[in-house]
C-alpha positions in Angstrom: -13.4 53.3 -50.2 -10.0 52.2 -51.9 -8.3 49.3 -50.2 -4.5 50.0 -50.8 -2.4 46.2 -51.1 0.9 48.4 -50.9 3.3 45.9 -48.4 1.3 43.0 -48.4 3.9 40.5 -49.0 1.7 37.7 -47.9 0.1 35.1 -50.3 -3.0 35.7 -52.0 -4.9 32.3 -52.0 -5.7 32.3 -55.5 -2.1 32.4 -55.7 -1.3 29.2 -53.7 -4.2 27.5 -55.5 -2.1 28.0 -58.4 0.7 26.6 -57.1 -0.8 23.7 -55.4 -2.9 22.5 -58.6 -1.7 24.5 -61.6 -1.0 22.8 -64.7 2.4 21.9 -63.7 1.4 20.8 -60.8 -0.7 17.9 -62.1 0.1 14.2 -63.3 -1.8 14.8 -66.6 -0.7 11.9 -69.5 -1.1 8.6 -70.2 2.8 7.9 -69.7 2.6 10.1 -66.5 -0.1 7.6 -65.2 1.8 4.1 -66.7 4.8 5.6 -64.9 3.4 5.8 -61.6 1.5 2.2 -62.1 4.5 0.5 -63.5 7.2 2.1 -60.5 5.0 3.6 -57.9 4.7 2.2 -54.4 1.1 1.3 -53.5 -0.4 2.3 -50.0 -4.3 1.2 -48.6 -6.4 2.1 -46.3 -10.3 1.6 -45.6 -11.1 4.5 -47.3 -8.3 4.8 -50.0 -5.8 3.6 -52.2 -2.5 6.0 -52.3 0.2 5.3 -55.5 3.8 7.4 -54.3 6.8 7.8 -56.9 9.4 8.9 -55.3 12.2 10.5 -56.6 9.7 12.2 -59.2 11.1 11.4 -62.9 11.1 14.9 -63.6 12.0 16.6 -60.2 8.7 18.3 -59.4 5.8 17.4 -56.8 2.9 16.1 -58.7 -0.6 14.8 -58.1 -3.4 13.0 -59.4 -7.6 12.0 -58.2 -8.3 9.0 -60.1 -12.1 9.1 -59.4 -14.0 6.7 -62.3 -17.7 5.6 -62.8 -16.9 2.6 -60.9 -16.4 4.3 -57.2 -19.6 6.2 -58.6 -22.3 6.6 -61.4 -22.8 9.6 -59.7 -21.3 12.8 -60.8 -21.7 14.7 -57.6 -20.3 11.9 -55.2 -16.8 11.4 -57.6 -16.7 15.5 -57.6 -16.9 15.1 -53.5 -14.4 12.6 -54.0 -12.5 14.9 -55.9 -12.6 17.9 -53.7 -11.8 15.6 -50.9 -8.5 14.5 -52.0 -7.5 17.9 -53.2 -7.8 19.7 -50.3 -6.7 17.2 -48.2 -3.1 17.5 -50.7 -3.4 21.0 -50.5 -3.0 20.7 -46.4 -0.1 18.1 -46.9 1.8 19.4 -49.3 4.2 21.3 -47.3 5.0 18.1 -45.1 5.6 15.9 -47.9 9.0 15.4 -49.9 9.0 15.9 -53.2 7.1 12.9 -54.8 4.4 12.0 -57.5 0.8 11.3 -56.0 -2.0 9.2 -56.8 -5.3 9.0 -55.1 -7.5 6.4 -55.4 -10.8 6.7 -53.5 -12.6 3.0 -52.0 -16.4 2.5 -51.9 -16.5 3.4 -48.0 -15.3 7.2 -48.8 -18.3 8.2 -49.2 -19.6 9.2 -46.1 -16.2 10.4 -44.2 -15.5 14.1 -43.2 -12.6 15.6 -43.9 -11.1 15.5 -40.7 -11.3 11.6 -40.7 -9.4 11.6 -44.1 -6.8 13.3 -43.7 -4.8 11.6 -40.9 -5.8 8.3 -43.2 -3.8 10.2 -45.7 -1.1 11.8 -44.2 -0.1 7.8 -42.5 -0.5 6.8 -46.1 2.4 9.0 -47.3 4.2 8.8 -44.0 4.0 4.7 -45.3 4.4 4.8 -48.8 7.4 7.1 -48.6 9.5 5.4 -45.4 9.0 7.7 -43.3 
């Protein structure tokens, strides 16, 4: 059985995965990061720490997970972390302005769902941006 993807004009996920974190996508040097430190406006919460630049230096929507052996000596909790923020950006990207990101998880992160972090995140922007 042959599955025929002739006018599909939809978007394949691995496609918007591409888009969403590709390499261009990402904040990935050390002037990139003292940029966003130096100029970027910092948001908290309980459970997270959002850094916004906005107007982006270079035009483009950006984002990066700072996630270091501090929040967790554990490898498998900073990847939760990880996967966390990113799919939380992935569902907010479309409602955020073009901007450069930074999350920053806090100790209490740990145990929280998804669906408790990303109205914590998406009032974060909402701050950190004027909105």
């Amino acid at each position: 059985m042959s599955l025929s993807m002739e006018g599909f004009e939809g978007e394949t996920s691995e496609t918007s995965r591409k888009s969403a974190f590709g390499r261009d996508s990402r904040l990935r040097n050390y002037r990139q990061m003292s940029d966003m430190r130096r100029l970027g406006i910092k948001s908290a919460s309980r459970h997270c720490v959002l850094v916004v630049l906005q107007p982006p230096p270079d035009g483009m929507s950006r984002a990066a997970f700072l996630i270091s052996r501090k929040y967790s000596l554990h490898a498998v909790e900073r990847n939760r972390a990880r996967r966390l923020f990113r799919e939380a950006y992935r569902q907010l990207i479309d409602e955020l302005p073009k901007a450069w990101i930074l999350f920053i998880p806090r100790q209490r992160m740990k145990g929280i769902k998804l669906t408790e972090l990303l109205p914590e995140i998406r009032q974060l922007a909402q701050s950190a941006l004027g909105e």
